[in-house]
Legacy VTK file of the C-alpha trace (Angstrom):
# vtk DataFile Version 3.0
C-alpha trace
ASCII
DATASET POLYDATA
POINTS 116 float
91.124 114.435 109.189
92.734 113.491 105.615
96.795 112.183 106.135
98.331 115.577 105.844
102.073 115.930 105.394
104.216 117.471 108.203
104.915 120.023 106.276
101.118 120.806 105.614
99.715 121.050 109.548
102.397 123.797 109.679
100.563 126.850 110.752
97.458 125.403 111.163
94.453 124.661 113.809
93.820 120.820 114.773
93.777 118.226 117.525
96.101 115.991 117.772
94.267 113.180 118.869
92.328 113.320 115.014
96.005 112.848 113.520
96.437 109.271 114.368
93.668 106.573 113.673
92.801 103.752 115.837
94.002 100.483 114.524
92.714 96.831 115.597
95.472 95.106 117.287
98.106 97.054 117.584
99.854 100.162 118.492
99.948 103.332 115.732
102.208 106.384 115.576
103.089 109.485 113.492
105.794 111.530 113.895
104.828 114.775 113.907
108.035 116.646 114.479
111.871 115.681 114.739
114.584 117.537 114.735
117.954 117.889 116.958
116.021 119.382 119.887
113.444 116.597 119.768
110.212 115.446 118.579
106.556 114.986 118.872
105.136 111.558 118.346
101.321 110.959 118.103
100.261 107.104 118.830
97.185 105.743 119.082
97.137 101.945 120.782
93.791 99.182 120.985
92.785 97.755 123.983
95.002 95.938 125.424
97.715 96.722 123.765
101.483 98.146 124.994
104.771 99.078 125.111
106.850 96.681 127.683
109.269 98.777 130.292
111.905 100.239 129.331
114.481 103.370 129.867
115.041 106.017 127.592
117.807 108.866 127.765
115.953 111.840 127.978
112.796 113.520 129.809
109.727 112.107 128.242
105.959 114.273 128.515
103.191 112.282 127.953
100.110 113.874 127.449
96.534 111.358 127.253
94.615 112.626 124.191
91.706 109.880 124.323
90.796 107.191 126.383
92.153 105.244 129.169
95.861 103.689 130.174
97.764 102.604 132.653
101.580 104.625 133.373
104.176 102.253 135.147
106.994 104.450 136.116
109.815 103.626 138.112
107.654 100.517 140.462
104.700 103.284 140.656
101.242 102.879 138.445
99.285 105.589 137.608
96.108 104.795 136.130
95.978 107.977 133.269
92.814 109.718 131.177
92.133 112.347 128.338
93.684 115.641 129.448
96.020 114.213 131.785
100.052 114.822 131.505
102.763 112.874 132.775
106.592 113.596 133.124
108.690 110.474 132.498
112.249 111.369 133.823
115.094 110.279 131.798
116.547 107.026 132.387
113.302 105.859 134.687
112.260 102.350 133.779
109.143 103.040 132.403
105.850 100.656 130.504
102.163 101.889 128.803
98.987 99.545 129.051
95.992 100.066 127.272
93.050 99.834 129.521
90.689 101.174 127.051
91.690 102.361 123.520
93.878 105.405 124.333
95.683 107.865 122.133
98.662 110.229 123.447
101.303 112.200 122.577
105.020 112.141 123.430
107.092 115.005 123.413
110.851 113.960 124.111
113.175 117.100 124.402
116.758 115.852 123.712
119.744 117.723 125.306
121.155 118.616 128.423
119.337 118.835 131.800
118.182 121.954 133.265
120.279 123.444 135.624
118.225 125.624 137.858
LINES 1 117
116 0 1 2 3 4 5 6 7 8 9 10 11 12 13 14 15 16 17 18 19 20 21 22 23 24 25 26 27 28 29 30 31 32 33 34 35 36 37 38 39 40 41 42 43 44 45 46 47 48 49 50 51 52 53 54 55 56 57 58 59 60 61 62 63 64 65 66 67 68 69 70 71 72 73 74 75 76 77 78 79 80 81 82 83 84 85 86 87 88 89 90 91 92 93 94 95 96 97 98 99 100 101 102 103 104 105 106 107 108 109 110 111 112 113 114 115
């Protein structure tokens, strides 16, 4: 799929995982939305590659588009494939490793918690 502007995948059909291309070495992301409420971030990552542990603020879903990773969350590993989903909760220490090229999506909801 061409590089379509946000504004142009608006009301449209496609997989997410053909919105972000693999690239050798490193880690790649597009934004897809963000907004006040929160965002949707694509990222595609090469073998090997990661993002070191760390905390964020909010509730984090991660959802494995392609491939194979591994999920460190809070001293527990989860070893994590295509269709799988994962709720990060706010403020967990948290790291990704590539164990195969992997793409996924991250959809971080900002605002209060949910009082049930």
């Amino acid at each position: 799929m061409t590089r379509e502007s946000k504004q142009e995948l608006l009301g449209r059909v496609f997989e997410m995982k053909d919105l972000v291309e693999y690239q050798t070495g490193t880690i790649a992301s597009r934004m897809i939305i963000n907004n006040k409420a929160g965002s949707i971030t694509l990222f595609s990552f090469d073998k090997d590659e990661g993002i070191s542990e760390h905390t964020a603020p909010f509730d984090a879903v991660v959802t494995i588009l392609d491939g194979e990773c591994e999920v460190l969350v809070a001293g527990k590993t989860y070893e994590m494939t295509a269709g799988q989903t994962i709720v990060i909760p706010a403020n967990a220490p948290h790291a990704l490793s590539a164990t195969s090229r992997f793409k996924m999506a991250l959809v971080m909801i900002r605002g209060k918690e949910d009082t049930e």
